[in-house]
C-alpha positions, 0 to 999 in steps of 0.5 A: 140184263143189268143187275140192281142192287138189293136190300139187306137188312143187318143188325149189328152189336148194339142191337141197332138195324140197318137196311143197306144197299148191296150191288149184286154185280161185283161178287161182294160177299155180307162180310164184305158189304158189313166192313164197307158200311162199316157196321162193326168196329174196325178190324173185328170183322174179316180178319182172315181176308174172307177165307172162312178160317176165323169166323169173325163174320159169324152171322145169324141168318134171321130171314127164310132165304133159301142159301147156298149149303155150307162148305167143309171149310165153313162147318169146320169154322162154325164147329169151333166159333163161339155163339153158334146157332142153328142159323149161324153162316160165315158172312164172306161165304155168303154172296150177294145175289138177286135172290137175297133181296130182303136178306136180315141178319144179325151179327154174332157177338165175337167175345 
């Protein structure tokens, strides 16, 4: 069975949202689809490649979607990030499937 596209809704810095399209085929990650519609200022996001070691695509999970638990290495990143919140995960640990259709995140603040 062909996999479609989902939509995901993110807000970014300036508080704006954007509802994206996100191929749910490719093993894209939210780190990846925000640096591809390119809703962070270039190089702010991702810098570590999608290694969960530098927190950089820190997002808070805004919508009641049932998500993989957090790794070790993902808490240990989220244990010293800036502007944690209960609903904070690591967007390149977070992949896109079918069942985060209507997925809504918010962008951390990186400073």
């Amino acid at each position: 069975m062909e996999q479609q596209d989902i939509k995901v809704t993110i807000i970014d810095l300036n508080g704006n949202s954007h509802t994206v399209d996100a191929p749910t085929d490719i093993n894209m990650n939210v780190m990846e689809l925000v640096r591809s519609y390119e809703l962070a200022p270039e190089g702010t996001v991702g810098i570590c490649g999608g290694m969960a070691m530098c927190a950089s695509c820190q997002c808070y999970v805004l919508s009641d979607h049932n998500l993989p638990e957090k790794s070790d290495d993902e808490e240990a990143m989220l244990a010293d990030a800036f502007y944690v919140k209960a609903n904070s995960r690591l967007g390149c640990q977070l992949h896109i499937r079918p069942d985060l259709h209507g997925l809504i995140l918010e962008l951390a603040p990186d400073r």
